[in-house]
Each structure stands twice: as C-alpha cells, then as structure tokens.
N, C-alpha and C positions, 0 to 999 in steps of 0.2 A: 504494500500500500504506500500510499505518498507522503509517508513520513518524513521529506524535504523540504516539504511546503511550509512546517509547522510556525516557521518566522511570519509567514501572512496575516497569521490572525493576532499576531499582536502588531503588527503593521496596522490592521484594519483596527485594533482597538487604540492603540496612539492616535489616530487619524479621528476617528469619529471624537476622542475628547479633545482634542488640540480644536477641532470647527467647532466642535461647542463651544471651549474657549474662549476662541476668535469672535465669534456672533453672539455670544450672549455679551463680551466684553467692548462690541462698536453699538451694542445697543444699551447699554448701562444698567443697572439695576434695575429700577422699576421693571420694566419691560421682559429682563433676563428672571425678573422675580416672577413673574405671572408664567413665562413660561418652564419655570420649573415645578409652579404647579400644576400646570397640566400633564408632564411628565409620572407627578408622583401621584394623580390620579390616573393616570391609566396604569401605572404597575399596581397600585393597589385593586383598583379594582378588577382588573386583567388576571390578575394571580388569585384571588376570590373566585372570578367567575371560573379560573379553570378548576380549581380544585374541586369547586362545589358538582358541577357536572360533568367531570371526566368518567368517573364509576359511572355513576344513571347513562348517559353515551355507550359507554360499553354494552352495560347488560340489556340497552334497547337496540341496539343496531346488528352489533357482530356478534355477538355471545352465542343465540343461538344457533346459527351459520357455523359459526366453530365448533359446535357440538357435534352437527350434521358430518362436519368435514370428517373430523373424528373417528368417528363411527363408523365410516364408511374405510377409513383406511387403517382401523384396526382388529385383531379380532382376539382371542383368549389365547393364543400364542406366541402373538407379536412379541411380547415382552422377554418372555421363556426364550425365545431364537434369537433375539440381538445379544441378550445378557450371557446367552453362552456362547455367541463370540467374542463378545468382549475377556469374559473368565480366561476364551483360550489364546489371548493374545495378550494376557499379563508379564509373558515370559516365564512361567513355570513349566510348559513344555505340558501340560494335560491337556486330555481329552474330555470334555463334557458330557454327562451323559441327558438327556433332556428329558427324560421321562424322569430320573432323578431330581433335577432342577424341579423340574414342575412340584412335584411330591413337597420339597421344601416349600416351594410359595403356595401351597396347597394345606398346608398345615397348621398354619396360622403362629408359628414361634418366631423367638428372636426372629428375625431373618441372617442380621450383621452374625450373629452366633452362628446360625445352621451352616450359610453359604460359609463363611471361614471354618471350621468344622470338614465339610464336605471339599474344599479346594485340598487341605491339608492331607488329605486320605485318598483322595481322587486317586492317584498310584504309588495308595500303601506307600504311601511318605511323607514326612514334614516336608510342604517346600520354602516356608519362611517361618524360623526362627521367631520374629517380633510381630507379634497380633495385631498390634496397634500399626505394624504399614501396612499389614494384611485386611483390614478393617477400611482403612482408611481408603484405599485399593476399591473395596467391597463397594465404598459409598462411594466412591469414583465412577463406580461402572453405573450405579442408580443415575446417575447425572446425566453422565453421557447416552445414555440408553433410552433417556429422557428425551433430551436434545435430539438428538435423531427421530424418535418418532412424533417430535413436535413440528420440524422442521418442513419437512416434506409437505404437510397439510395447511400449515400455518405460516410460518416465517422464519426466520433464524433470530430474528429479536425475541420473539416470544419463546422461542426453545431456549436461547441460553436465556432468560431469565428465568423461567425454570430451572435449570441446571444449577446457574447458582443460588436457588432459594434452596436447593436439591445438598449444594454443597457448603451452605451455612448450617444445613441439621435440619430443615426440613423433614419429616417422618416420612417413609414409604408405609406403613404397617396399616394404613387405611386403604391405599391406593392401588395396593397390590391384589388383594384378596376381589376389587369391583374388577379389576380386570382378568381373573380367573373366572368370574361367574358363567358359569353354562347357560344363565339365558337369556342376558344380553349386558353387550358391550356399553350399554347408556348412561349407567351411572358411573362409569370410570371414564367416559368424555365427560358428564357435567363435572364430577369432581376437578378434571383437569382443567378443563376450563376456569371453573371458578378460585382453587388454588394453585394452579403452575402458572396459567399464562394474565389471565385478569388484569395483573398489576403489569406488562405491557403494554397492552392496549392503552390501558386507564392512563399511562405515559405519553403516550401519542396523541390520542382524545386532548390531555392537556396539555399541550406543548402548542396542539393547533388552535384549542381555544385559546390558550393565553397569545396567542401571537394575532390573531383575526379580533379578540376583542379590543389589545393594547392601540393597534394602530387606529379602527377603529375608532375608538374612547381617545386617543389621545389629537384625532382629527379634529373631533365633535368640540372638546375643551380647548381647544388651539382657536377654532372659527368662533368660539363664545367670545374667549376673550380677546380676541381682535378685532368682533365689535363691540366689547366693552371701552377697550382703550382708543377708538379711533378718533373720538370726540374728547378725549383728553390731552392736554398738554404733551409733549417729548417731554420725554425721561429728561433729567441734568445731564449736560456732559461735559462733567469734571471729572479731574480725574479720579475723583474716589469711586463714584458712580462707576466708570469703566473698571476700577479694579475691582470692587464687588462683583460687577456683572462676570466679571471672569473666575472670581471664583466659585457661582453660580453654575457658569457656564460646565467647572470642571465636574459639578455633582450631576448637571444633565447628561454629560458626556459619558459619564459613568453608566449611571440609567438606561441609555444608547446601547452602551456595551451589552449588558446584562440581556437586552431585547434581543442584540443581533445572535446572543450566546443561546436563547432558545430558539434561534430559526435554525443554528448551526446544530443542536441537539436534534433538533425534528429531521432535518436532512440526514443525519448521521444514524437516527434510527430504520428512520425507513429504508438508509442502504443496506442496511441490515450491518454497519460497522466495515464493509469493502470497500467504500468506494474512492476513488482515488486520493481526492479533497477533505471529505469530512468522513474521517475514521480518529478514533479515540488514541490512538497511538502518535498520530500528530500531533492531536490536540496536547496531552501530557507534556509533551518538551517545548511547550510555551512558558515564556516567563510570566507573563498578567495574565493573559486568556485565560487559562486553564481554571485561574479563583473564577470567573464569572459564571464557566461550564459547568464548573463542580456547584455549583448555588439555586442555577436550575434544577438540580433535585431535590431545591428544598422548598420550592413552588407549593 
C-alpha cells in the first residue's frame, strides 16, 4: 500500500490551518469570532447527530440483508472445515480429523481446553510444550476463521472487526453451538450480525452522517450569520483584532482538520484499509494527522 504518501496528510492538515489563519486573521475578530461558531456548531451537532443514528441506520437498512447474505453462504460445517485448516497449518505437522473436531464443538465444553487437548494428542504427542501459545494459537484460528467467513458475504471491514472483537476475548461459546444446529443456520447469522459485524457498519453509518450533517449544519450557520453581520459595521482592523482573528483562525483550522480526518476515515473504511491513498499504515507515520484520525473514534 502507499505508505509514501503519508507526508500528505499532514501537508493537507498544515495547509487547511495556516488558510484558517490567514482568513480569519484579514478578517479580524468579530467576524473570525462568528465564524468559529459556526464551526463549533456543526461539530457539535454533526457528532450528536451521528452517534445518535448510526445503530437505528444499521439495524433498519442492512442488518437484515446481512443476515440473508449469511445464511445463504453458510451452513453447519463451514466453520468445522476452515478451523481444521487452519489447526493444520499451525506448523505442528497434524492431520485433522473432522468428524472429531465436530464432536468437540458438538459438546458444548471449554472449547480453548478440548481443541488444545485434542491438537496435543492429534499424533500421540505433545507438540507445544507452553499452553498459553497453544491457547493463544486456538483463539487465533476463532479470528481468523471468522474473518474469512465474514469477508466473502460482507466486507473485509466488517470481518476484521470481528476478528479483532474475536481477538480482544470476545466468547465463541455462544456462537459456536447456533452454528452447529441441524435446523437452521439463522440464529448464528443474526447472532453474527448483531455481535461481530454491527459495530462496523454502525462506523460507517457514522462517519457518513457526521460528515453530510457537518457541512450541511455548518452551510446553514455560515448563511445565518452572514446575514446577520451584513448590516453591521466591519470588524476593527487593528492590529489586535487581526491577531485575535488569527488565533481564532488557528482553532477553526483545527476543527477543518478533524472534518477532513472523518472523510479520510470513511474513505479508508470503505477501501476496506487497500487502497493506495487512504490505508491506516500511512496514516500512522504522520506526525499531526494521525491525533485527528485517532479522535474520530471517539465521535
């Protein structure tokens, strides 16, 4: 990916606060003062309206679509046939047995116990010594096994965010037994739906509302107060006025930034984290950008 480019975006964040700067500091305070609060009403409200409707969005638009998809591209063995290829590509050189496997998730115990248990005996041998990488290994393959069969129907955003709710301790011991059931695949699509991928979506949903209401909300309050001021005297322009204006200027410019940082998070999810420009691995070896990237997740 285009981990080169990453100087851009703090190009592009220097640049949008230096014209802030400059424009709010030739227009002086008063002026630079009205339009910083239009600024900080459209993040306020912008960040309100997304939070409050990104879940209700989800669960009325895609949710059920996602379940459909699901279901259709899973069935009571998916799970049992990826997770013993994954077993046999841990490097221990076994063979899986799947009617075995199955029996484990079949049984309703530990699971982290049985599967480490059954890896270790697979050919009448210890092949790891320390439980805890072996475990650790165990809940690697739930992740991945995960991600794979979220991907293909849905997204690759939504699979690894699974993955890693998967690889923060997320439980399998509910999810595994609906996808066993002989008579039908349904409730282990809604389960997945509502606890692997949901918080996804519900990222997108908000990322696009806050970005379509900000501009939006901050047009509406820009046109109010331009014709509030326009039968009002000019701002002073002294110098103090201009330096206020400009440090004004550099709080709106900030504001800017943080906007531009959720359009660059939207773009970056919906690449699914590929794409040339906006992938997370650029982003990271920014020197400013990266605070404003990281903030949108606290929308």
């Amino acid at each position: 990916m285009g981990t080169q480019f990453w100087w851009f975006y703090d190009v592009i964040a220097a640049a949008a606060i230096l014209i802030c700067v400059y424009i709010s500091g030739r227009k002086g305070f008063m002026k630079s003062a009205f339009m910083a609060i239009a600024c900080v009403i459209s993040l306020v409200v912008s960040m309100a309206a997304s939070g409050a409707v990104s879940q209700s969005l989800y669960e009325n638009t895609v949710r059920s679509g996602n379940i459909k998809k699901l279901e259709k591209s899973w069935d009571r063995e998916t799970f049992t046939m990826k997770y013993a290829v994954y077993l046999e590509s841990m490097g221990y050189n076994i063979k899986v047995n799947s009617e075995k496997l199955n029996n484990i998730f079949d049984s309703g115990e530990n699971y982290d116990e049985a599967l480490c248990k059954y890896v270790n005996n697979v050919n009448a041998r210890k092949v790891e010594n320390d439980e805890a990488v072996l475990r650790e290994k165990i809940r690697e393959g739930y992740a991945a096994v995960m991600a794979e069969m979220l991907a293909e129907p849905l997204n690759k955003f939504a699979a690894e965010t699974a993955a890693e709710k998967i690889r923060g301790g997320m439980s399998m011991e509910e999810f595994i037994p609906l996808l066993r059931d002989r008579d039908s695949i349904h409730n282990a699509a809604v389960y997945a739906a509502d606890n692997y991928t949901a918080e996804a979506y519900s990222t997108q949903f908000r990322l696009i509302v806050f970005t379509v209401v900000y501009i939006a909300v901050l047009l509406l309050v820009l046109a109010m107060l331009n014709s509030f001021m326009r039968n009002r005297e000019n701002d002073s322009q002294g110098a103090g006025s201009h330096i206020a204006g400009s440090f004004i200027g550099f709080a709106m410019g900030a504001a800017m930034v943080f906007a531009i940082a959720a359009v660059v998070r939207l773009w970056t999810v919906m690449g699914g984290n590929e794409m040339l420009f906006f992938n997370n691995e650029a982003i990271d070896k920014t020197i400013v950008f990266k605070y404003f990237y990281d903030f949108t997740l606290k929308m």
